[in-house]
N, C-alpha and C positions, 0 to 999 in steps of 0.2 A: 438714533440707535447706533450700537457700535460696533465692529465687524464679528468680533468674539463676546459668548457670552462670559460676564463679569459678574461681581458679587463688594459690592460695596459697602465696607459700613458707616453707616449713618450714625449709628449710635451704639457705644459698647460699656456701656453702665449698668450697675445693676439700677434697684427700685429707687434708691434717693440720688443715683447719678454724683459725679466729683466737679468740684467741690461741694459737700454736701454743707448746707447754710451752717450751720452749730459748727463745725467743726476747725480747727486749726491747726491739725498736723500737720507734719512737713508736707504729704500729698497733697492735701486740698489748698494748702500757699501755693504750692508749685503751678498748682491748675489753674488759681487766680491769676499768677505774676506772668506766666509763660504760657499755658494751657496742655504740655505732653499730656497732662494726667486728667486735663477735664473731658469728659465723659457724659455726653447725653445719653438717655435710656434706650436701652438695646434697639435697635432696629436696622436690618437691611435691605438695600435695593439690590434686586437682580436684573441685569436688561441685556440684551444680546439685539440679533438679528430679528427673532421673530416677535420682540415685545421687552415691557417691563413689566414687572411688581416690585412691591413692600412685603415683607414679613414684619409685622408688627407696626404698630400706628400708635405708638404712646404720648406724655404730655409737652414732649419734646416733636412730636412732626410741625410744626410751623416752623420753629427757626430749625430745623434738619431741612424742610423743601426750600426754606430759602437761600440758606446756605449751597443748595447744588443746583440752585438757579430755575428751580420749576415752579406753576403755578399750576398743575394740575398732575392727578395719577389716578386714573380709572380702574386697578388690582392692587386691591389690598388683602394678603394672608395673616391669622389669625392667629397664635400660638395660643393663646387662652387669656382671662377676663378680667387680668388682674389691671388693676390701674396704668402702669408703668409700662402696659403693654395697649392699652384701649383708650389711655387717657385720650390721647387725641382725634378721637373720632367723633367727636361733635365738628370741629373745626373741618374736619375733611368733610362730615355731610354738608354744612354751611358753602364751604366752598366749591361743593357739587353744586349746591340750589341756587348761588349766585352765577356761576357759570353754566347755568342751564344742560347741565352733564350728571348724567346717574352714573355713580361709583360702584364697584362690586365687589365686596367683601366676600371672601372663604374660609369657614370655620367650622371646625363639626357641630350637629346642630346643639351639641349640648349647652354649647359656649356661645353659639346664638340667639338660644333662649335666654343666658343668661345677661347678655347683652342688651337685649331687649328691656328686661326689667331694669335695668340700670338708666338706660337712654332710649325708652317706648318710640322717640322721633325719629329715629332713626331711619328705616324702611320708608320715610318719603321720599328721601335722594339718594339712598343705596339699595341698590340690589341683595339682598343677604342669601347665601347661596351653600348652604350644606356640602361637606365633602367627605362626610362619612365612606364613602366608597371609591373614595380617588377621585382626582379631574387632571386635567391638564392645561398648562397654564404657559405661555410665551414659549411653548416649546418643550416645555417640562413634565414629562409624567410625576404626577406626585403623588404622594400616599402619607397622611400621615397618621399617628397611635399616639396611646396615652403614656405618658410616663409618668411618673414617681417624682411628687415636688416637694417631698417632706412635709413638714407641719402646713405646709402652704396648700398642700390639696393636689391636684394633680395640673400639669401643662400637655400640649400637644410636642410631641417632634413629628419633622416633618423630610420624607427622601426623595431627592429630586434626583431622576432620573432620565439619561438620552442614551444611545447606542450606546457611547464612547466616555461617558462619564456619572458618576454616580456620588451624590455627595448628602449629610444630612445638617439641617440644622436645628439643635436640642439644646435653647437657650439656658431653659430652667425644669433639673434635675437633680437627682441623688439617687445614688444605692439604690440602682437600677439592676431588678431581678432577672433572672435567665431571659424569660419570653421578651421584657421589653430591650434586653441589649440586642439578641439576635438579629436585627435592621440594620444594627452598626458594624457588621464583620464585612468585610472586605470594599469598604468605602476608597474612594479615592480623595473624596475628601470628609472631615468632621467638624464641624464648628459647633463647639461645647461649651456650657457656661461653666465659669469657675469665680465664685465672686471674690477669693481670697486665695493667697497663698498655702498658708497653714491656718482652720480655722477655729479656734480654742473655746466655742462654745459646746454644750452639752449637744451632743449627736441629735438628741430626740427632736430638739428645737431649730434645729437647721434643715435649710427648704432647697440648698445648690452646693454641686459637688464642689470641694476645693481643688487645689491644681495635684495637691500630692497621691490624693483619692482620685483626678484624672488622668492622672499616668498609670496606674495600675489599671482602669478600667481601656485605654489604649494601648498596655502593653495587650490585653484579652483582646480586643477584635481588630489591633491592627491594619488604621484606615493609613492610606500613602501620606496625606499630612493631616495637620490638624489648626485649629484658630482656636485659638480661647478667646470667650471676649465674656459680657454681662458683669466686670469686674467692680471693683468696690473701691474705698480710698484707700485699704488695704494693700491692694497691687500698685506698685512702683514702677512705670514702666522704662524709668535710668538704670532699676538695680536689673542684672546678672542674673537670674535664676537655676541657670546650668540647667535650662530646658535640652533635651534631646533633638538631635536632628530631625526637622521635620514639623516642628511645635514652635507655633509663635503667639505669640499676643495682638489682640485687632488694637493698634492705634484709631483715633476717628479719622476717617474716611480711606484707612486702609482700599485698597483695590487686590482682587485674588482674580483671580483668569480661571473660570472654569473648562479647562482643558487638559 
């Protein structure tokens, strides 16, 4: 454990992650030849003094734990049931049952039922653990709600909270109405997804804010900084963007100091 609690990312991709196979724009060469731009699927570790977790356990957690040298993680948090965020959860139960260790997933229970149907074997080596009401987790009060995922249905965000800091993570959103921004005003920190810069498909059909639609929703509630991550091969992370002070982009395995 490490003396400060941290927030590392694991994975800052959206759902096909960079380089995406098909493709050959300048992004996805850069992420083959170099890798600035390759992008595992969203997910990060939190660990501090009293503990770790994951937020999100997609089809990218085998080479994400191996890449940060671990062979086990007993708290995993749930943001919702979409593949890119669940894919890897057969492989974490397997390696519960081989390590003779029960895992403990937290997700509201909607998204655990829906889990179940998906992967019924689940609940032999994980604990599955409803948060519909809050819990607290390595230190963390947390609470999280539904938000707004566009065509895609709806995701969890999730606000982790201690005396001295308060921060959310709300990978996968959009045009996020009054009730559900009100969580995000006076954050200390916000990590938000944006999968593209500027993004040119029809409104109706898009499921995550882009960056120019997250600045206006950051100028409204004003968190001390912000992360973007959940990005696409769209995002460049050599070019410039004339982001505002206080706004960065999650490189992979970024580290943020939560303090």
């Amino acid at each position: 454990m490490c003396d400060t609690d941290q927030l590392v990312f694991w994975g800052t991709g959206d759902a096909m992650g960079v380089p995406r196979v098909y493709c050959r724009c300048a992004v996805c060469e850069e992420a083959r030849e170099q890798g600035l731009n390759r992008r595992l699927r969203s997910s990060v570790w939190v660990r501090g003094k009293q503990g770790e977790f994951l937020i999100d356990c997609g089809p990218d957690w085998r080479s994400q734990m191996e890449q940060a040298g671990k062979t086990f993680i007993q708290d995993i948090v749930i943001t919702h049931a979409h593949f890119d965020h669940i894919g890897g959860l057969p492989e974490w139960a397997d390696a519960c049952r081989w390590l003779e260790r029960k895992g403990r997933l937290y997700a509201p229970q909607e998204v655990i039922d829906i889990i179940l149907r998906q992967y019924p074997w689940l609940d032999r080596n994980l604990e599955l653990l409803p948060v519909d009401q809050g819990f607290t987790l390595a230190g963390w009060d947390i609470k999280g709600w539904k938000v707004n995922h566009g065509k895609n249905g709806y995701s969890y965000a999730y606000k982790l909270s201690k005396p001295d800091y308060t921060w959310v993570y709300c990978s996968d959103s959009i045009g996020l109405p009054e009730d559900q921004k009100q969580p995000l005003h006076g954050l200390d920190l916000l990590v938000l997804g944006t999968s593209f810069y500027k993004e040119e498909a029809e409104y109706s059909g898009r499921s995550v804010y882009d960056m120019t639609e997250a600045l206006e929703l950051i100028a409204e509630v004003k968190p001390g900084r912000t992360i973007f991550t959940h990005m696409s091969h769209d995002v460049d992370l050599r070019r410039d963007y004339g982001l505002p002070a206080g706004i960065a982009l999650a490189e992979s395995g970024y580290t943020a100091d939560l303090i």
